[in-house]
N, C-alpha and C positions, 0 to 999 in steps of 0.2 A: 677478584680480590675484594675482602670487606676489611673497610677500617673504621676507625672512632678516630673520630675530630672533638676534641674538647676545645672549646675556643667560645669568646663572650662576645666577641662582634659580630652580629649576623648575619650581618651583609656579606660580610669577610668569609664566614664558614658558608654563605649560600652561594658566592661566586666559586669559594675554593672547589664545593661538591662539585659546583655543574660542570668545574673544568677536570677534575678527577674523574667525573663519570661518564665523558669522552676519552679516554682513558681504559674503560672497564671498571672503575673502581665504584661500589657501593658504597656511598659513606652515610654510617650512621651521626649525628651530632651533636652535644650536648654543652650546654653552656655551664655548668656546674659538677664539681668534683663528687659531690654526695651521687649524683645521677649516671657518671662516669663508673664508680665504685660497681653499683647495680646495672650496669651494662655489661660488666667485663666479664658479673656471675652468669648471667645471661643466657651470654652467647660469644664466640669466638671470632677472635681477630685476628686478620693475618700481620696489621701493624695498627697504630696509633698515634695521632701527632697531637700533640701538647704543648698548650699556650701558659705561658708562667702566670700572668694578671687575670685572675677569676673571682668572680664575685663571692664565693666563700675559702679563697684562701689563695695561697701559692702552690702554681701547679705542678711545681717541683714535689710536692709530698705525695703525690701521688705514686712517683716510680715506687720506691721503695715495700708501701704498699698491697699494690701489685706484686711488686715481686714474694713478697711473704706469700701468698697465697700459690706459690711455686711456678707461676706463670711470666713466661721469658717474651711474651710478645715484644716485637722492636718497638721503639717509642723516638720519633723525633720530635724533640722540644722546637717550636716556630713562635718564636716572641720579638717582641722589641726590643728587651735587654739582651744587647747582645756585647758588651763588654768583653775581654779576655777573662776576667777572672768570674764574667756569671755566665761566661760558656763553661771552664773548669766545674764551676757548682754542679751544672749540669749533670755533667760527663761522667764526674764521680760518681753522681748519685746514682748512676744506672742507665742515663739516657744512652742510646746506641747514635744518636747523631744529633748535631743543635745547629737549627737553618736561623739568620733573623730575617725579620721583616726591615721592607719589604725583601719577595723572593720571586724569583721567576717561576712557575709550572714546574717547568720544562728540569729547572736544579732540584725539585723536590722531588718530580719520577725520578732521574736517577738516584736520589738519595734514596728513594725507595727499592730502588729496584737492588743495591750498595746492600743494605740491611737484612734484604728479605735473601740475598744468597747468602750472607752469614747466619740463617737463621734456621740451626739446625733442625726442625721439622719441616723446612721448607726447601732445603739441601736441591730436590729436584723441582726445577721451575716448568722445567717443559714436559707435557705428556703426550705419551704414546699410546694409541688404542687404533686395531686395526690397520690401516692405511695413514693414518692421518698421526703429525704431532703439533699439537699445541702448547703457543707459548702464551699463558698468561696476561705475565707481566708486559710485552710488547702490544696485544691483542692481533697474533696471528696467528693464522692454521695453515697448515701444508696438508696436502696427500699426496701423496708419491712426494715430488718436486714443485708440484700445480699450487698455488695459492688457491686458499679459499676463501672467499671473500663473506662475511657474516656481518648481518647489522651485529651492535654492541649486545643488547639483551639475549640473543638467541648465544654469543661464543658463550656468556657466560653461565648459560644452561648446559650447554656442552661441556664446560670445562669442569662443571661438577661434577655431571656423569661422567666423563673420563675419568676422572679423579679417582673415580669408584665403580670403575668399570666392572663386572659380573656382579656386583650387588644394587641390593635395591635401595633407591635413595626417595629418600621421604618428600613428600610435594614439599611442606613445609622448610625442609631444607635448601629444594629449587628457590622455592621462590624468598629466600633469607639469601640465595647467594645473587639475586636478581635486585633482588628492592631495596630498602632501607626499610627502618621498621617504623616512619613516617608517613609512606604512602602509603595511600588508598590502594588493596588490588583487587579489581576485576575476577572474578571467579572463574571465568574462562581463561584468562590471560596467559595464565602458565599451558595450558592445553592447545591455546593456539601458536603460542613459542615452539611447542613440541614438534607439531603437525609441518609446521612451516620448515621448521629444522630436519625431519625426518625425508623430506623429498629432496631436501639439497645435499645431504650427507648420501641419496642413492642415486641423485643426477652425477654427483661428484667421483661415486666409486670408493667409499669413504673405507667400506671394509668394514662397518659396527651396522649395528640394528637395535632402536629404542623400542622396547618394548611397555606397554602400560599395563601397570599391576593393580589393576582394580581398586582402590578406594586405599591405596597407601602410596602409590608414588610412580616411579621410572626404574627401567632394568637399561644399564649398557649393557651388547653384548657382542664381542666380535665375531666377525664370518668366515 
């Protein structure tokens, strides 16, 4: 899963990431609504959470926004106002859920997880390919009935490829559903995620086969 964190404390959005991204989640982040704007044209989100107090404005004006541009990403508002009537504000505007600070983790996965099954292009959380289903949003994989036990980077190369299982998925897109677009990445690093992944999914019986497309990207394909 990849989301945008708009938030101006950043301590706050570098704790949030690192705990999101035990998790599975890649979060990109930005402290500013102009920046937020030119992220969303970007590249795609499966959610977004939204802090009201920003240094060029109220973060509320952003759903609306957003939504003009015909894009239904879920959006939870995570602020300190959290009042009965500037949660309403919220609500109306568009937001799909309003957490305050402070919050647990733990309440904000489920809020996420709440959103993203009401979110109709997101309808099916769990995938099937070959042997194996994978769930996302919890970060686990079954084949047959066996667990499979995956560090965090490598499900979430899998779950791309699944995602798009018999087509060819562009490195550039692996490695967008792996990193943020902060880090630094290694030029091998996506090829050794593969290599790594490709002996465990045929120790495990997986039923798919990654195949490498020469200088554009990855094939799933099942057996």
């Amino acid at each position: 899963m990849r989301i945008l964190l708009i938030e101006d404390e950043r301590e706050l959005a570098e704790a949030l990431s690192a705990a999101l991204g035990k998790h599975g989640i890649v979060t990109d982040h930005t402290m500013h609504l102009a920046d937020a704007v030119e992220l969303t044209r970007q590249n795609l989100y499966d959610a977004i959470l939204l802090d009201r107090r920003l240094p060029d404005g109220e973060g509320l004006s952003f759903i609306p926004e957003l939504r003009r541009t015909g894009k239904h990403t879920p959006i939870i508002v995570l602020t300190a106002r959290n009042e009965p009537k500037e949660r309403v504000e919220g609500l109306d505007l568009g937001a799909d859920d309003y957490l305050g600070k402070p919050f647990l983790v733990e309440e904000l996965m489920a809020r996420l997880r709440a959103v993203l099954r009401r979110a109709p292009d997101l309808a099916e959380l769990q995938i099937a390919a070959g042997r194996m289903v994978i769930d996302p949003l919890h970060l686990s994989v079954t084949v047959g009935t066996v667990p499979l036990d995956l560090p965090r980077r490598e499900l979430l190369v899998l779950a791309a490829l699944a995602r798009r299982k018999e087509k060819t998925v562009l490195r550039s897109t692996l490695e967008a559903a792996v990193y943020n677009y902060e880090e630094e990445i290694q030029s091998n690093a996506l090829d050794a995620h593969i290599s790594r992944l490709r002996k465990r999914l045929i120790d495990a019986g997986a039923g798919v086969a990654i195949h490498n497309i020469r200088g554009v990207g990855y094939l799933m394909k099942e057996e």
